[in-house]
C-alpha positions as a LaTeX table, in Angstrom:
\begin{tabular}{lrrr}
\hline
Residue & $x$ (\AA) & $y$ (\AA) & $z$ (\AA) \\
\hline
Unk1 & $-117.99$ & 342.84 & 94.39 \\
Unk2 & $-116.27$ & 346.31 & 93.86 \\
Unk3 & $-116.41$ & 349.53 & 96.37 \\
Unk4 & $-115.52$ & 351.64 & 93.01 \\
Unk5 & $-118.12$ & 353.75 & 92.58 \\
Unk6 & $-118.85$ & 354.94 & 88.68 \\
Unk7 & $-118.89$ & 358.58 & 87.60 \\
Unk8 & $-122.38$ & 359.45 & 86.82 \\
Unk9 & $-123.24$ & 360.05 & 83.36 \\
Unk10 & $-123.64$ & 363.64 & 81.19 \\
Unk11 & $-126.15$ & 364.85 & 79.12 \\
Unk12 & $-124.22$ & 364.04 & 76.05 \\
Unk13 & $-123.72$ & 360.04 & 76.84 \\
Unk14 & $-127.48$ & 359.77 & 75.60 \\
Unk15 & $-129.61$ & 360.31 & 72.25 \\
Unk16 & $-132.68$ & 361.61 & 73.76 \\
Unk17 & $-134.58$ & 362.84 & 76.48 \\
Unk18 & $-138.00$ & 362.60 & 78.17 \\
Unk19 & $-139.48$ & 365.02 & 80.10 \\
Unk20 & $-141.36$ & 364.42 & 83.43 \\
Unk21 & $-142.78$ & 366.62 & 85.78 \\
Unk22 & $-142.06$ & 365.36 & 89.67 \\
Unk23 & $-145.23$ & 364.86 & 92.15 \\
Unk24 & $-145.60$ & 365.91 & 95.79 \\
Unk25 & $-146.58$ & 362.04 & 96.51 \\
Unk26 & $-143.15$ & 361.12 & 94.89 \\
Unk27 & $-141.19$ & 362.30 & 97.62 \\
Unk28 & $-140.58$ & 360.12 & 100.60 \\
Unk29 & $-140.80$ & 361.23 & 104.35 \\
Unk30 & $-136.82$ & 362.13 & 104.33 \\
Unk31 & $-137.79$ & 365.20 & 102.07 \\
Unk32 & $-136.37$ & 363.73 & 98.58 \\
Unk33 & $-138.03$ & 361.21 & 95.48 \\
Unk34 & $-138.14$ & 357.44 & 97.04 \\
Unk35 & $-135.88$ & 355.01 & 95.75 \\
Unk36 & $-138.65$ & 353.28 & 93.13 \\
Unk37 & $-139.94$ & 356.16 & 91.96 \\
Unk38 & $-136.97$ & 356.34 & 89.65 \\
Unk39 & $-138.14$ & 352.99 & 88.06 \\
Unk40 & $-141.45$ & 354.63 & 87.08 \\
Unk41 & $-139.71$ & 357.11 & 85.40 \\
Unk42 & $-137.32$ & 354.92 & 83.39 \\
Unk43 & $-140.73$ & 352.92 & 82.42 \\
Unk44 & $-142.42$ & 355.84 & 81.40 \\
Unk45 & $-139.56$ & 357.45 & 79.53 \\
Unk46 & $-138.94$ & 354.36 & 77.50 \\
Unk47 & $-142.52$ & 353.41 & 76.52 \\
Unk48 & $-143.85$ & 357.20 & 76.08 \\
Unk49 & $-140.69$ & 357.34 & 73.45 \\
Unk50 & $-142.38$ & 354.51 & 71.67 \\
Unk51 & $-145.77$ & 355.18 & 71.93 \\
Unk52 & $-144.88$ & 359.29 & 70.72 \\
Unk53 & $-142.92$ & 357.28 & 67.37 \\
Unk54 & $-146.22$ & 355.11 & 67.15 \\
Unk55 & $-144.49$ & 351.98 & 67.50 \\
Unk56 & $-146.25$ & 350.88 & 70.68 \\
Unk57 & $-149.96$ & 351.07 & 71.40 \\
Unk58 & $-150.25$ & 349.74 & 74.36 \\
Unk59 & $-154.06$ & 348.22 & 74.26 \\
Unk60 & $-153.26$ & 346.99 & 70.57 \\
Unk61 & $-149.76$ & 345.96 & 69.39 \\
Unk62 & $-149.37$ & 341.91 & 69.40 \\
Unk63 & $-145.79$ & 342.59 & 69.80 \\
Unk64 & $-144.99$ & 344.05 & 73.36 \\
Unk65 & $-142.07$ & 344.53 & 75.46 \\
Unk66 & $-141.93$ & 342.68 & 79.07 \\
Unk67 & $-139.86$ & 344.25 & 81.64 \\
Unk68 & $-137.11$ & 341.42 & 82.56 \\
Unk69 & $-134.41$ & 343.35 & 84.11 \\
Unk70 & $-133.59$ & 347.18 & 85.39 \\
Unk71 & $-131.24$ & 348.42 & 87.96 \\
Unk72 & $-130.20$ & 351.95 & 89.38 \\
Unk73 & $-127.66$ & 353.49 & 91.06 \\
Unk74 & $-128.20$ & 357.14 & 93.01 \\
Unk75 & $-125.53$ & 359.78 & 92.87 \\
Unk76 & $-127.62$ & 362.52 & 93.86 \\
Unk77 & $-130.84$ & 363.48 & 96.10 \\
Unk78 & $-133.94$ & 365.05 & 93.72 \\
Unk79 & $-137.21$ & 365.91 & 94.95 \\
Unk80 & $-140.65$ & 367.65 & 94.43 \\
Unk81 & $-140.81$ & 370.31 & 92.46 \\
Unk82 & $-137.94$ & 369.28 & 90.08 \\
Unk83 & $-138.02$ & 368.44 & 86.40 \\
Unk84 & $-136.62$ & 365.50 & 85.17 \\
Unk85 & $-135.20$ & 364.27 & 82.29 \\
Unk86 & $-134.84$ & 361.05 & 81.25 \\
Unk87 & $-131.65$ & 360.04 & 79.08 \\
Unk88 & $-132.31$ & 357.51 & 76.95 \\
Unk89 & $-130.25$ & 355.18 & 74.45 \\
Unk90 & $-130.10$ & 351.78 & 73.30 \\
Unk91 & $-126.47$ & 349.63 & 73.87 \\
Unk92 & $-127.70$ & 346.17 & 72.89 \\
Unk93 & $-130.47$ & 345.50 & 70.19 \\
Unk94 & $-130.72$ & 341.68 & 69.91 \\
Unk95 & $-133.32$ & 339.34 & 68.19 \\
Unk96 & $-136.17$ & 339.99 & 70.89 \\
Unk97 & $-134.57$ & 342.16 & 73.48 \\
Unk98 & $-133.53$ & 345.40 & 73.93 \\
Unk99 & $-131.25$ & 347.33 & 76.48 \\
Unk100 & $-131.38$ & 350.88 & 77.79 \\
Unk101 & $-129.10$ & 352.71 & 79.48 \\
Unk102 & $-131.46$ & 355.63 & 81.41 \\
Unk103 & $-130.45$ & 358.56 & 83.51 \\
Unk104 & $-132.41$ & 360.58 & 85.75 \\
Unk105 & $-131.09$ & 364.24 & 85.18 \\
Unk106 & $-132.38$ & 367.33 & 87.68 \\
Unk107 & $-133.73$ & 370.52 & 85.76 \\
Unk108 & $-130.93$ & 371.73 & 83.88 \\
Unk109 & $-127.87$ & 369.64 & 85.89 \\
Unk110 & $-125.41$ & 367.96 & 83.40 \\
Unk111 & $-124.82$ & 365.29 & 85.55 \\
Unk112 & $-126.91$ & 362.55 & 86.03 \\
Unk113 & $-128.23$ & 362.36 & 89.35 \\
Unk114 & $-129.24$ & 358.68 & 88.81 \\
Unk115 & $-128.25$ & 355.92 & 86.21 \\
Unk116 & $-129.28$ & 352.71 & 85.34 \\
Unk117 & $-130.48$ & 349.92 & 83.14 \\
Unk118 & $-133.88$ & 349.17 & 81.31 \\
Unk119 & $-134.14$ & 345.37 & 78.97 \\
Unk120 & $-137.33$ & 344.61 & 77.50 \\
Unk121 & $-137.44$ & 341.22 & 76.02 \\
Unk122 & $-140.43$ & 341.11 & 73.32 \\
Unk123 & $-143.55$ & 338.74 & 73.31 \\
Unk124 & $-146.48$ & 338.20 & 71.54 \\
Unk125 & $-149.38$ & 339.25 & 73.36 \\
Unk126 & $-151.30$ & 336.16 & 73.38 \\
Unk127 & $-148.79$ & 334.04 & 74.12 \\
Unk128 & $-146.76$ & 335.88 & 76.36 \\
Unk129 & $-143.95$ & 333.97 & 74.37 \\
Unk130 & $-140.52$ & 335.70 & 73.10 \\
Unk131 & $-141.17$ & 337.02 & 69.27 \\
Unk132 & $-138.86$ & 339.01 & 67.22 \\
Unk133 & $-139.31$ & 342.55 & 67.56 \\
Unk134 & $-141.22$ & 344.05 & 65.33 \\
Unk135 & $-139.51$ & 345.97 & 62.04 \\
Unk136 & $-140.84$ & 349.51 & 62.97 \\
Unk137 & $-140.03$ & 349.45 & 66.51 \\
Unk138 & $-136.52$ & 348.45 & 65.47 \\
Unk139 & $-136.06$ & 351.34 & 63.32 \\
Unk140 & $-137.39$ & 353.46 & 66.28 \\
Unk141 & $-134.67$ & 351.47 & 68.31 \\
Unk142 & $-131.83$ & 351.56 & 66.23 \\
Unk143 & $-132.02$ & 355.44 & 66.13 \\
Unk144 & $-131.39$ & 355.35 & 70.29 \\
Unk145 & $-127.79$ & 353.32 & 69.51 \\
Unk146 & $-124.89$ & 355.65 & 70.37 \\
\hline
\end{tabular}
């Protein structure tokens, strides 16, 4: 395993942004947002940018995306009251699964102040088995490929 760390990402390595507003509970007792907070607002980003495009209804759509793999690293400290934006874009579109890259940016910062990794692999509802995903939601996709 390396010691290099990377460079956090800019504003301009992504397609497009979510906006969330931070929460007084999401700050942890050493005065900043906990750790797995940040995966709540990679998971919100991605699927409120599909449900927005109405390619995802989440009570409805046999198609939906499971959650298989996500990681994060932290570059910087952010905490109640900031806003955050969620970067968002797509670096592998297969078959059934998709990849985002994410970054957590702090109000206005250009630099990411977290960065990580998002795959949804797609299954049909009933079945919970992979599918193809679904033609509209891979248009929607396509358009977050840098």
């Amino acid at each position: 395993m390396s010691d290099q760390k990377l460079a956090p990402p800019k504003r301009s390595d992504f397609v497009a942004f979510e906006e969330i507003h931070s929460r007084w509970m999401d700050n942890d007792a050493y005065g900043h947002i906990n750790n797995v907070v940040y995966y709540s607002f990679f998971d919100t980003a991605v699927n409120r940018y599909l449900i927005e495009r109405n390619v995802l209804d989440v009570l409805k759509s046999e198609a939906i995306g499971f959650v298989i793999e996500t990681q994060c690293q932290y570059f910087s400290p952010i905490a109640y009251p900031d806003l955050i934006h969620v970067g968002l874009k797509v670096t592998h579109l297969g078959n059934s699964s998709v990849k985002y890259e994410v970054a957590i940016f702090k109000n206005e910062d250009d630099v990411a102040s977290a960065a990580g990794s998002f795959v949804h692999v797609y299954v049909n509802r009933s079945t919970n088995k992979p599918t193809p995903i679904p033609q509209d939601v891979r248009e929607i996709l396509a358009g977050l490929v840098l």
